[in-house]
C-alpha positions as CSV (number, residue, x, y, z in Angstrom):
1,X,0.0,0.0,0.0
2,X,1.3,3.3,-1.2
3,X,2.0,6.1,1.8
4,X,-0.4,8.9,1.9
5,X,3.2,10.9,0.6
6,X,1.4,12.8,-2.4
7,X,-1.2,15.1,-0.4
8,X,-4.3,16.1,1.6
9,X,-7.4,14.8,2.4
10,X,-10.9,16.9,4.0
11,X,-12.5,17.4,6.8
12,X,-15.5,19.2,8.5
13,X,-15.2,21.0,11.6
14,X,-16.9,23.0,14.1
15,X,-20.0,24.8,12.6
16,X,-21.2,21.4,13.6
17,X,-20.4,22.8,17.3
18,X,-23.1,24.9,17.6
19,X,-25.7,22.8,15.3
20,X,-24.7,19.6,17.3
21,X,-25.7,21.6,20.5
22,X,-29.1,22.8,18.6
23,X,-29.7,18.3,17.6
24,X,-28.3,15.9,19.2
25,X,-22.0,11.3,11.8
26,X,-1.6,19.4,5.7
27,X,-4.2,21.2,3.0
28,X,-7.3,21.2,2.6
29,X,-11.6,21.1,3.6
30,X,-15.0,20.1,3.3
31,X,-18.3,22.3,3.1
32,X,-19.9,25.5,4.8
33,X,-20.5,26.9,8.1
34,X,-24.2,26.5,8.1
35,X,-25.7,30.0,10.1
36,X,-29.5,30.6,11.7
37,X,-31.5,27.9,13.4
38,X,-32.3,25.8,10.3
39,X,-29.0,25.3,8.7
40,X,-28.0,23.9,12.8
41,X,-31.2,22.0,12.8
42,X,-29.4,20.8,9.2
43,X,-26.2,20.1,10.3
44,X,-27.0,18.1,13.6
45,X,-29.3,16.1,11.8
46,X,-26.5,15.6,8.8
47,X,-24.0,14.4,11.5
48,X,-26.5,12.5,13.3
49,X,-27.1,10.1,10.2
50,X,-23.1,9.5,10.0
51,X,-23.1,8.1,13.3
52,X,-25.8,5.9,13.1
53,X,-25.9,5.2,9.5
54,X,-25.3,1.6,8.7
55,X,-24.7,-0.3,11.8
56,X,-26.1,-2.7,13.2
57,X,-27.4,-3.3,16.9
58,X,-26.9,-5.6,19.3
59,X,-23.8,-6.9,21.0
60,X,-22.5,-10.0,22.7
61,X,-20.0,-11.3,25.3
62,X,-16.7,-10.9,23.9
63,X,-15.0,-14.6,23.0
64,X,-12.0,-13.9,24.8
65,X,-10.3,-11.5,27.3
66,X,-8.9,-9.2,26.8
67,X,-5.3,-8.9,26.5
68,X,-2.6,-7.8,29.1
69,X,-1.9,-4.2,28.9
70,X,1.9,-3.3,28.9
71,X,1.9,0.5,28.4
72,X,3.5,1.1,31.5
73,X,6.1,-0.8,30.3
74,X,6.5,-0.7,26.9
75,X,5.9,3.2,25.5
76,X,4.3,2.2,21.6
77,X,1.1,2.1,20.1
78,X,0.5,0.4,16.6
79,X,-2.2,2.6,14.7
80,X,-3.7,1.0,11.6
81,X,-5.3,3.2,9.4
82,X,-6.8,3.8,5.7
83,X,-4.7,5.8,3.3
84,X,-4.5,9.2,3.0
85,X,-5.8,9.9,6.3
86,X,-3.7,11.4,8.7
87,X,-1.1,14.4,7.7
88,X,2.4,13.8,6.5
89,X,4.8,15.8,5.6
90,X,6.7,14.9,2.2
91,X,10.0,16.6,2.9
92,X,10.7,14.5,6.1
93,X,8.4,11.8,5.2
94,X,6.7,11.5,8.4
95,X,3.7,12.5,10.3
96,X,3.7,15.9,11.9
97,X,1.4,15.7,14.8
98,X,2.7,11.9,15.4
99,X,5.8,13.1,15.9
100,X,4.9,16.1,18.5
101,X,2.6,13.4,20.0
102,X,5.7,11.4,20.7
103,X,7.5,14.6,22.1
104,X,4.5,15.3,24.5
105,X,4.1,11.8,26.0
106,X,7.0,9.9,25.4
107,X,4.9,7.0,23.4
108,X,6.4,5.9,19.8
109,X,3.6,5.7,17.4
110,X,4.1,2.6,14.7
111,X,1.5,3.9,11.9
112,X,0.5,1.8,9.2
113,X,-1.8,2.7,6.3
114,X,-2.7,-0.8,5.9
115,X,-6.7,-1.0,5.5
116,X,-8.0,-0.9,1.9
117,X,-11.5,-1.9,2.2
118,X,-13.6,-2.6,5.8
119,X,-14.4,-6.2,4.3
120,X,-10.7,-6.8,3.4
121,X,-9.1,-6.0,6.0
122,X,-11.3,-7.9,8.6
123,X,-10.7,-11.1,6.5
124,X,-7.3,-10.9,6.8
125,X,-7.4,-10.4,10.9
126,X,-11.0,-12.2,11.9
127,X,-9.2,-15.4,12.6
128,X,-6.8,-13.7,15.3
129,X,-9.9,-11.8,16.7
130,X,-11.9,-14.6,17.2
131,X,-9.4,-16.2,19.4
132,X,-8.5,-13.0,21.4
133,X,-5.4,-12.5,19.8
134,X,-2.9,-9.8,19.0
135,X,-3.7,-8.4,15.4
136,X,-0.4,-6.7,15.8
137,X,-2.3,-3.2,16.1
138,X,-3.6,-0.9,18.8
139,X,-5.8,1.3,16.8
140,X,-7.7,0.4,13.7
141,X,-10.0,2.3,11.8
142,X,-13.5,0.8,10.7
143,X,-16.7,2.6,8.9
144,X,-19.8,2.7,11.1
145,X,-21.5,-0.4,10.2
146,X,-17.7,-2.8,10.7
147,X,-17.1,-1.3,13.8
148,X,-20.9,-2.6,14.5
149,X,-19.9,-5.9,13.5
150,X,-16.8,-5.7,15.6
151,X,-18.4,-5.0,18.7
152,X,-21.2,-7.4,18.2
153,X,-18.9,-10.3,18.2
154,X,-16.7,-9.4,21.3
155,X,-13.4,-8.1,19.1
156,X,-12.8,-5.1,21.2
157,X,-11.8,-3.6,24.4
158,X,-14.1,-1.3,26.1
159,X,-12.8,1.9,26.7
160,X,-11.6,3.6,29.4
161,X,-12.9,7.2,28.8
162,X,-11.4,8.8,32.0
163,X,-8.3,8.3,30.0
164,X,-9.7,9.9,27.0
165,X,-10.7,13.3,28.6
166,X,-11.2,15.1,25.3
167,X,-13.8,12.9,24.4
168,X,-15.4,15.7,26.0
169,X,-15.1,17.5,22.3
170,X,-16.5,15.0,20.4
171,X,-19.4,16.3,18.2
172,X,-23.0,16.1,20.3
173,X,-24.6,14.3,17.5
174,X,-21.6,11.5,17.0
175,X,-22.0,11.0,21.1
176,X,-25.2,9.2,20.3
177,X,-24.6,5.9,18.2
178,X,-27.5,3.1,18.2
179,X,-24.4,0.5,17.1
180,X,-22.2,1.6,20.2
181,X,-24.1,3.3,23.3
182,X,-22.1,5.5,25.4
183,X,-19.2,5.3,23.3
184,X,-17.8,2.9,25.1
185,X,-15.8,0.7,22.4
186,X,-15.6,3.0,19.2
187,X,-14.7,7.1,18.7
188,X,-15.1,9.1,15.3
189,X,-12.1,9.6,13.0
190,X,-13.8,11.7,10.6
191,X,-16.9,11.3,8.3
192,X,-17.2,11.8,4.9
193,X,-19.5,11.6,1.1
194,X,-19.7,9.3,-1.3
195,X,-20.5,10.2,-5.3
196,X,-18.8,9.9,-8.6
197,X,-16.0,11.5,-9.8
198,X,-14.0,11.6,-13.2
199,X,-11.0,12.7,-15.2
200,X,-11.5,16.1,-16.5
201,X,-9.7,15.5,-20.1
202,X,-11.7,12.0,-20.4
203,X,-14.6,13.3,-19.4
204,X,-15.1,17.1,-20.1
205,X,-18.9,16.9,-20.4
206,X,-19.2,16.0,-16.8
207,X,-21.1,13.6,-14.9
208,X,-24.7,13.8,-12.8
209,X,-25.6,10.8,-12.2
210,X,-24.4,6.9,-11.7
211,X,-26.1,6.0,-15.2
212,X,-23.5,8.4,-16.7
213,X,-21.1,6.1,-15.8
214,X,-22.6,3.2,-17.8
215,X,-22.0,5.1,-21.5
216,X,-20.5,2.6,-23.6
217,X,-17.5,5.2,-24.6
218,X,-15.9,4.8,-21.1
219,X,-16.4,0.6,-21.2
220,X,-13.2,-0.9,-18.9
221,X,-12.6,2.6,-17.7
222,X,-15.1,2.8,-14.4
223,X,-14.1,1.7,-10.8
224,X,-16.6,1.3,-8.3
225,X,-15.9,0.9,-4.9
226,X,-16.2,-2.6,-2.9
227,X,-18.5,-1.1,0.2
228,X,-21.9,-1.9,-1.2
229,X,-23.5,0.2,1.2
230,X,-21.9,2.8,-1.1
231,X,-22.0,1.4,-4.6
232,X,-25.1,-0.2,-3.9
233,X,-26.6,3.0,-2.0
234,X,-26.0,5.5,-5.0
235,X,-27.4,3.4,-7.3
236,X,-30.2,3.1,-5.3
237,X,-30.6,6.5,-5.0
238,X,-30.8,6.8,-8.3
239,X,-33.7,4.4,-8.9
240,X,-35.4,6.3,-6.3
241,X,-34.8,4.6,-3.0
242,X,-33.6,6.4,-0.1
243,X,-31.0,3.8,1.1
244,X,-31.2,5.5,4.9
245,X,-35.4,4.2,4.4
246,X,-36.7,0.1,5.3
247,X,-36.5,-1.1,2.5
248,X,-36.1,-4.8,1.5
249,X,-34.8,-7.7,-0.6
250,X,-36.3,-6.6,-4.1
251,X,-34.5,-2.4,-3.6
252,X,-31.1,-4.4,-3.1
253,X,-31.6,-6.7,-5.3
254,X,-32.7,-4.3,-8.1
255,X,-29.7,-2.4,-7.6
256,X,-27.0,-4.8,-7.4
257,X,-28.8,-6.2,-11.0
258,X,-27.3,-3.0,-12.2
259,X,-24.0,-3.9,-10.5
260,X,-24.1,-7.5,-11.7
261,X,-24.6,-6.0,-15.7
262,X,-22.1,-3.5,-16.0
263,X,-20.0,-6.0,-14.6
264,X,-20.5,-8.8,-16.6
265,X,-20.2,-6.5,-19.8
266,X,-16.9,-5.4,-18.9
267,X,-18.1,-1.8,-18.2
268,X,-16.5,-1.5,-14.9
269,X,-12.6,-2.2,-15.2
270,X,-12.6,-3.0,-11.1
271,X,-14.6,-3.2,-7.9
272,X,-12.0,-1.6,-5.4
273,X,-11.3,-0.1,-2.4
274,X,-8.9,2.8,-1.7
275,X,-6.5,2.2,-4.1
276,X,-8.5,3.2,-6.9
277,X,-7.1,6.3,-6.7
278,X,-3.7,5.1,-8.2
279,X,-5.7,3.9,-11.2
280,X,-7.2,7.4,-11.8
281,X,-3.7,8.9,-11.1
282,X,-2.2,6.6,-14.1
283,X,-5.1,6.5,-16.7
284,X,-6.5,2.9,-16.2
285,X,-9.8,4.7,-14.8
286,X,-11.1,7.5,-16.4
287,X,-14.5,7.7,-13.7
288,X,-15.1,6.5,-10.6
289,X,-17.9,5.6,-7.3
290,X,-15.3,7.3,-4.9
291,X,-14.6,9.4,-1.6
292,X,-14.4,13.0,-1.8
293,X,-11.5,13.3,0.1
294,X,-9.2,11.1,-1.9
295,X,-10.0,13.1,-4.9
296,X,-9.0,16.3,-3.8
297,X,-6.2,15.3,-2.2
298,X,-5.0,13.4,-5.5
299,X,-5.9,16.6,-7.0
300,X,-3.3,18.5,-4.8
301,X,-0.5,17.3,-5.9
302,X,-2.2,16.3,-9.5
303,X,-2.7,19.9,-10.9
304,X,-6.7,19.3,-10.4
305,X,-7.2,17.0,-12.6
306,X,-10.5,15.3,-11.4
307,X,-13.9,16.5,-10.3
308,X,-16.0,15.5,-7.3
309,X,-20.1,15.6,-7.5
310,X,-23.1,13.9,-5.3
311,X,-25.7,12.9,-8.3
312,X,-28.4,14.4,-8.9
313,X,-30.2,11.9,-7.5
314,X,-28.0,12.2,-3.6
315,X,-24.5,10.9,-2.3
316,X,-23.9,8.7,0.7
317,X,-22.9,9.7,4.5
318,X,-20.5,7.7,6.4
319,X,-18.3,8.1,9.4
320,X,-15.1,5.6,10.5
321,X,-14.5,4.7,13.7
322,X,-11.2,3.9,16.0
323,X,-11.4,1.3,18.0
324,X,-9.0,-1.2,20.3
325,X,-8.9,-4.6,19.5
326,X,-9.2,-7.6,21.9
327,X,-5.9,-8.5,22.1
328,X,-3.9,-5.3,21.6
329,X,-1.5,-4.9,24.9
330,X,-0.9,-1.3,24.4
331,X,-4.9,0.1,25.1
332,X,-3.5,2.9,27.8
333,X,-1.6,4.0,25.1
334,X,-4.0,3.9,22.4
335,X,-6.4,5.8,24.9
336,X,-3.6,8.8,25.3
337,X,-3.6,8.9,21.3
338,X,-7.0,8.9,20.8
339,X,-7.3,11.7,23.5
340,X,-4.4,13.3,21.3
341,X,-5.8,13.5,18.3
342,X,-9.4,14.9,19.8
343,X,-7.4,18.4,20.8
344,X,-9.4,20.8,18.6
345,X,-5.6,22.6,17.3
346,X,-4.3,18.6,16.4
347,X,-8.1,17.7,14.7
348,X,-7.4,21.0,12.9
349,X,-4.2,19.9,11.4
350,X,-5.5,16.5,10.3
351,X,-8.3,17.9,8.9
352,X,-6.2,20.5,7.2
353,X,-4.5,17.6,5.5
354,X,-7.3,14.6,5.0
355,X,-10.0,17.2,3.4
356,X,-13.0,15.1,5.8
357,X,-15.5,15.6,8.3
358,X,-13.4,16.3,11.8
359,X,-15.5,15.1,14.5
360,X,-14.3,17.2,17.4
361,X,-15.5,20.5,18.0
362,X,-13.4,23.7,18.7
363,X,-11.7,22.5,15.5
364,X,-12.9,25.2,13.1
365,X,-11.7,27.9,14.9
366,X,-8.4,26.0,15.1
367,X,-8.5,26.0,11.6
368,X,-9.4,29.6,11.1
369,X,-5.7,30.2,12.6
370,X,-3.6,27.1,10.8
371,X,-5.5,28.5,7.1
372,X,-8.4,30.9,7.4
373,X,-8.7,29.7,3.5
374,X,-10.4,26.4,4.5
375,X,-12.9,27.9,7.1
376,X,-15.4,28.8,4.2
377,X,-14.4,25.9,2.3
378,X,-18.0,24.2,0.8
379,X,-16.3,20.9,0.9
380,X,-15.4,20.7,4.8
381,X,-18.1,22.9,6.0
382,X,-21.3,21.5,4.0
383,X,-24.2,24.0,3.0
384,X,-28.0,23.2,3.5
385,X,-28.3,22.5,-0.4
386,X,-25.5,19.6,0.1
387,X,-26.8,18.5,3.1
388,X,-30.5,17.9,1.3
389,X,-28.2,15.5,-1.0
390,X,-26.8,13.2,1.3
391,X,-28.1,10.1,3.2
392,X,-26.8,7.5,5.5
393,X,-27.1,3.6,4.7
394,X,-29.7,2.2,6.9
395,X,-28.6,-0.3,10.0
396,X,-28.9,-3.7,9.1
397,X,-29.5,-6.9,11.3
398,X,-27.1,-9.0,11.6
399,X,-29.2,-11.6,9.4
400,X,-29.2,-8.8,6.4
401,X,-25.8,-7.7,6.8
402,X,-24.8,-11.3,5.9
403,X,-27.2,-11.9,3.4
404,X,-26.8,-9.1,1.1
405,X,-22.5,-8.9,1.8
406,X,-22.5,-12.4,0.6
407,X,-25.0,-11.5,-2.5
408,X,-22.7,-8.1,-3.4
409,X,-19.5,-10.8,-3.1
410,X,-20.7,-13.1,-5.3
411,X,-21.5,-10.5,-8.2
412,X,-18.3,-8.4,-7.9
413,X,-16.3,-11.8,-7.7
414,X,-15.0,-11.6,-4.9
């Protein structure tokens, strides 16, 4: 997996403050400071739907205990993460605010940008997590409705959130999540949007809707991402199903016939996961079902190149979520981190860098000081016109969440 050495990703930041208190999910931003009582109402409610969008409720006994905790002993912590998501520094290849969190507590942070896909990445580790072992990390990073499934079957350590006094700062309406009450085994990393995006030379006309990605002059040059809950959820949206809404068996299964075509006819090059950025980057893609904050960070350092849009017909919300695994022996540690990184001037800097929804409030007007420039920015700070766009996947039982994963798995192949 590449390092996240080209550029920037996005955030969202503290607007959200004062519309999460009215409600109850080194470069760049996000969207607009929403103003008045409805653009709050707007916002909490936006933020609300990332944290509860696409989980699934219900937990059990974990199936082992938890490991041994050596931080007093042994000052690391092992932080895997997805790429492009933290700030780094090209010059000195490393990680700014890692390396002034080692100077301010003494703890060695091993970071690893190894997660490409929620699915993929729990299939590489679920055997070691089901027998309470070390996955050789302290931190990973998991979108709403994985960290669901990892708490539901006992793969993590409940926190200890007198160690994670910040958590004070965490967003009112990302407090609340009906996958993880109390907050007590998961915290926001950041949120962010799912839509299309595409190669401005390939494409010059521009794109507004999924369906403009099935025109036959772009055949083998679309990638679609491998989280159904996005590929599936836009096209959804686009046959006129609100994916956050109860639907069934015949929405899903109209939309992934969709999938299962433009498959099959060699429309779509690849189903992927974050590394369909390098594939833009060299050509082999010309349009994509992607994350807003990878394309304007690959359009950093890429002389803007791309273009970002929710369709016409909406874009998907989603948040990811840090969380200790059973057997990690560093959880102290972890816990000083994760009260690190929920400083308001250190979310600032991240979200400076990762262009995505920060999650801890008191970070916008750290960011007014670090780059006034990205305070107004439409992208970190989202408007009540983007907001109307966007909708969270619905939680799914346990029963559907197996069900339609293994239906998606069998028509992408994998």
């Amino acid at each position: 997996m590449t390092r996240a050495q080209d550029l920037p990703r996005d955030p969202l930041i503290r607007a959200l403050v004062q519309l999460a208190r009215t409600s109850q999910r080194e470069a760049i931003s996000r969207r607009t400071v929403l103003t008045g009582a409805a653009g709050m109402a707007g916002m909490a409610a936006f933020l609300a739907a990332c944290g509860t969008g696409g989980g699934t409720t219900g937990t059990t006994k974990p199936s082992a205990s938890a490991a041994k905790d050596v931080s007093a002993t042994d000052k690391n912590v092992f932080f895997a993460n997805w790429t492009l998501y933290l700030d780094y520094d090209d010059k000195t290849q490393k990680y700014p605010t890692l390396e002034a969190f080692k100077k301010k507590t003494g703890i060695t942070a091993h970071y690893a940008e190894d997660i490409d896909g929620n699915e993929t990445y729990f299939g590489k580790v679920q055997g070691q997590l089901a027998n309470g072992q070390d996955i050789g990390q302290d931190i990973v990073v998991f979108t709403d409705w994985m960290a669901a499934r990892m708490i539901r079957l006992g793969y993590t350590q409940e926190l200890d959130l007198t160690k994670i006094p910040n958590e004070k700062n965490l967003l009112e309406p990302l407090k609340k999540v009906d996958f993880d009450p109390g907050r007590k085994h998961s915290l926001t990393w950041q949120s962010g949007l799912s839509g299309v995006a595409w190669a401005k030379d390939k494409v010059p006309a521009g794109m507004k809707s999924v369906s403009d990605l099935w025109d036959p002059k772009y055949k083998g040059r679309i990638e679609v991402l491998d989280e159904f809950r996005d590929t599936i959820g836009l096209i959804m949206l686009e046959q006129g199903v609100d994916p956050a809404s109860k639907w069934g068996d015949n929405e899903f299964h109209a939309a992934l016939d969709v999938l299962d075509k433009q498959i099959k006819s060699g429309q779509i090059r690849q189903v992927k996961g974050n590394s369909y950025k390098e594939d833009l980057i060299s050509g082999d893609a010309f349009a994509v079902i992607g994350w807003s904050g990878d394309i304007t960070q690959i359009n950093f350092e890429n002389n803007d190149r791309w273009t970002f849009a929710l369709p016409d017909a909406g874009g998907m919300l989603w948040s990811d979520n840090m969380q200790v695994p059973i057997g990690a022996t560093h959880k102290a540690n972890a816990e000083t981190l994760m009260n690190y990184y929920y400083d308001p001037v250190v979310a600032a800097q991240v979200a400076a860098y990762v262009n995505y929804i920060c999650p801890v409030q008191g970070a916008k007007e750290a960011m007014a000081k670090i780059d006034p420039s990205l305070v107004d920015n439409t992208l970190i700070f989202p408007d009540e016109a983007l907001l109307a766009k966007t909708h969270p996947f619905r939680s799914l039982t346990p029963a559907e969440e197996t069900k339609y994963n293994k239906d998606f798995l069998t028509v992408v192949g994998a």
